[in-house]
C-alpha positions as CSV (number, residue, x, y, z in Angstrom):
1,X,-111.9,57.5,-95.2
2,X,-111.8,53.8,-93.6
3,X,-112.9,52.4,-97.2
4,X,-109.9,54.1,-98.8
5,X,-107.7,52.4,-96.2
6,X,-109.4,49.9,-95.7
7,X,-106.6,47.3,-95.5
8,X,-107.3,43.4,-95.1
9,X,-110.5,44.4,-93.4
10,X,-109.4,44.9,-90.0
11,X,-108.6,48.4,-88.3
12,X,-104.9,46.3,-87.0
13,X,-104.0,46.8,-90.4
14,X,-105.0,50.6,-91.3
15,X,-103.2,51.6,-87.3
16,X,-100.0,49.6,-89.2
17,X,-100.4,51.1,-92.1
18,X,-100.8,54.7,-90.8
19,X,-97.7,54.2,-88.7
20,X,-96.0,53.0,-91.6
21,X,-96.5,56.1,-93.8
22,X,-96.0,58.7,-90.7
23,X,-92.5,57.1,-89.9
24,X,-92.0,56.9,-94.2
25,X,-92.8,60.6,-94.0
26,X,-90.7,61.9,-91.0
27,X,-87.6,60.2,-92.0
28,X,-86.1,62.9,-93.9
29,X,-86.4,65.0,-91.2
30,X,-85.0,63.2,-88.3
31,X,-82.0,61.6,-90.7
32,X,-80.2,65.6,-90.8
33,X,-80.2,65.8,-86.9
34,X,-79.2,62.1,-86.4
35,X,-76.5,62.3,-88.7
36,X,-75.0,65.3,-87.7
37,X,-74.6,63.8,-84.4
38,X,-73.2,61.1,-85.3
39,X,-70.7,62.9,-87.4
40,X,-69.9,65.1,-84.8
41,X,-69.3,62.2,-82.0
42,X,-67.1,60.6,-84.4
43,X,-65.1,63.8,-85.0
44,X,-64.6,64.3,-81.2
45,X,-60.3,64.3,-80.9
46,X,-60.2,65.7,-77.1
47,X,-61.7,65.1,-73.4
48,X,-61.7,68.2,-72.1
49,X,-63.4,67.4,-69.4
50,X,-60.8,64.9,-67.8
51,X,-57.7,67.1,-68.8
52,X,-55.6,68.8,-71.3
53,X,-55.3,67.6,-75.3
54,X,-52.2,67.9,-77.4
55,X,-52.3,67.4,-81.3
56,X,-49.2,67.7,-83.7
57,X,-48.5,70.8,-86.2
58,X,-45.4,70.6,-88.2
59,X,-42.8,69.2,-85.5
60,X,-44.8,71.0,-82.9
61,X,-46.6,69.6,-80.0
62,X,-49.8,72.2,-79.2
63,X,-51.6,71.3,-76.2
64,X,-54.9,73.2,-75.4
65,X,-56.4,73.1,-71.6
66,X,-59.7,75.0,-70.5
67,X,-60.2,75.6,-67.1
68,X,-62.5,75.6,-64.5
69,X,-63.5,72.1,-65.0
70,X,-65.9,71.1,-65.6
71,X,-65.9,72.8,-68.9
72,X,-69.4,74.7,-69.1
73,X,-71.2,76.4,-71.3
74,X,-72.1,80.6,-70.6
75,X,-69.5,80.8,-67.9
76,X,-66.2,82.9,-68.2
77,X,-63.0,79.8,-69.4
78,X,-59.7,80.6,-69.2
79,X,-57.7,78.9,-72.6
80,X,-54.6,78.0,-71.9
81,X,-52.3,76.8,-75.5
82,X,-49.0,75.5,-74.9
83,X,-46.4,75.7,-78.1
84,X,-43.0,73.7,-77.7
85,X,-40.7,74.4,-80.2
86,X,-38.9,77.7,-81.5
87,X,-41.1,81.3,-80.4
88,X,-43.5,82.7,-82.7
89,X,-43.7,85.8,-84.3
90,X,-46.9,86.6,-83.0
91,X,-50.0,85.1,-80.5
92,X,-52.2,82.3,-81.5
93,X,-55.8,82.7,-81.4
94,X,-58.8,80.5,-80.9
95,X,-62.0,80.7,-83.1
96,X,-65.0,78.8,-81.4
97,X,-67.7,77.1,-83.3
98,X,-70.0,73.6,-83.7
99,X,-68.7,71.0,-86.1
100,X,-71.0,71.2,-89.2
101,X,-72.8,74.4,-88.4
102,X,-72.2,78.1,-89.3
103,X,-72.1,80.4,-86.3
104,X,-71.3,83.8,-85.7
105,X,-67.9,85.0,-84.9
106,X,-66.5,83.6,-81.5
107,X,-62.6,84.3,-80.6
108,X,-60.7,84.6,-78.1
109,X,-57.3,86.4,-78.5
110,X,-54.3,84.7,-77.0
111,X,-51.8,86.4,-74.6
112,X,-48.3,85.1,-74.2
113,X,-47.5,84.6,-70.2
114,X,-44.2,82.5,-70.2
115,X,-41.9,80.8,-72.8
116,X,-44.4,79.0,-75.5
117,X,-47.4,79.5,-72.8
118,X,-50.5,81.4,-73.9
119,X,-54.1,82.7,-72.2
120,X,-57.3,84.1,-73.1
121,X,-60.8,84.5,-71.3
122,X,-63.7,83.3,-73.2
123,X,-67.2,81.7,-73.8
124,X,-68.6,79.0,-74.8
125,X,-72.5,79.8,-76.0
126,X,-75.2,77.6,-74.8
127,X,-76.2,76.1,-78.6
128,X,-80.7,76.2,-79.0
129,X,-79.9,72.7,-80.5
130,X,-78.9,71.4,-77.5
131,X,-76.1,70.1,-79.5
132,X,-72.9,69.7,-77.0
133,X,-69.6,69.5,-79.4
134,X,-67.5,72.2,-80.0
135,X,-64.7,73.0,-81.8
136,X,-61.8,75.1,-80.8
137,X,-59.5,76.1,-84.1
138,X,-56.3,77.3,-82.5
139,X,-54.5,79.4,-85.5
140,X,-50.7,80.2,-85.4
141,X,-49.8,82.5,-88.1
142,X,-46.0,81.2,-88.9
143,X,-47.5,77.3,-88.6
144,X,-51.2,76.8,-89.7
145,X,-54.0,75.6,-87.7
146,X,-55.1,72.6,-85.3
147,X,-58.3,71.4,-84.7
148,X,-59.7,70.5,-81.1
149,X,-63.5,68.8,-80.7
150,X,-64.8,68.3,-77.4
151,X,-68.0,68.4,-75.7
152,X,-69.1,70.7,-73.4
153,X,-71.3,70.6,-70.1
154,X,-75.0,72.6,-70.4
């Protein structure tokens, strides 16, 4: 096997060589993970961890806070979604998932407490990945849909 690569004649060269053509191989297979992370830090609108987040939806201002903070993962969060504007017709709900990664069903049905105001009890999984980000998609039926990434504390 040394005569095959045999390289320059010195063993320096076939250790290079080897390197070369394990981190040639493994490329494809770290690029997927790498760039999903990437992807998903740059998608990250909202620091849950330091407060409250508020995006725009048609005129509206929709402000999302999960508490207790810090936000962690497998323990019961109370969602709170704030709505200024004119009432809605019905609750909002929130559908939980990872940027970039199809997951199973995860919602947690909104309850209206005051003028605008709305709560729900849910929980955030602990991803195998390791992976951190997560996406809440708060859904109002008379307005669309708003999009909150964050990371989460394992």
């Amino acid at each position: 096997m040394w005569k095959i690569l045999k390289i320059n004649g010195n063993r320096h060269s076939n250790l290079s060589y080897g390197l070369f053509v394990l981190l040639f191989i493994s490329v494809p297979f770290l690029g997927p993970k790498v760039d999903a992370e990437m992807k998903s830090r740059d998608l990250k609108n909202c620091n849950i961890q330091e407060g409250s987040c508020t995006m725009d939806l048609l005129g509206h201002k929709v402000t999302l806070d999960i508490h207790p903070k810090p936000v962690k993962a497998m323990n019961d969060l109370t969602f709170r979604v704030t709505l200024t504007g004119e009432p809605l017709s019905s609750s909002p709900h929130i559908d939980l998932g990872m940027p970039g990664m199809k997951m199973g069903p995860n919602r947690v049905v909104l309850k209206e407490v005051g003028k605008g105001i709305y709560e729900g009890v849910g929980v955030i999984v602990r991803c195998s990945s390791g992976r951190r980000t997560w996406r809440a998609t708060i859904t109002f039926s008379d307005l669309g849909e708003v999009k909150f990434i964050f990371d989460v504390i394992y």
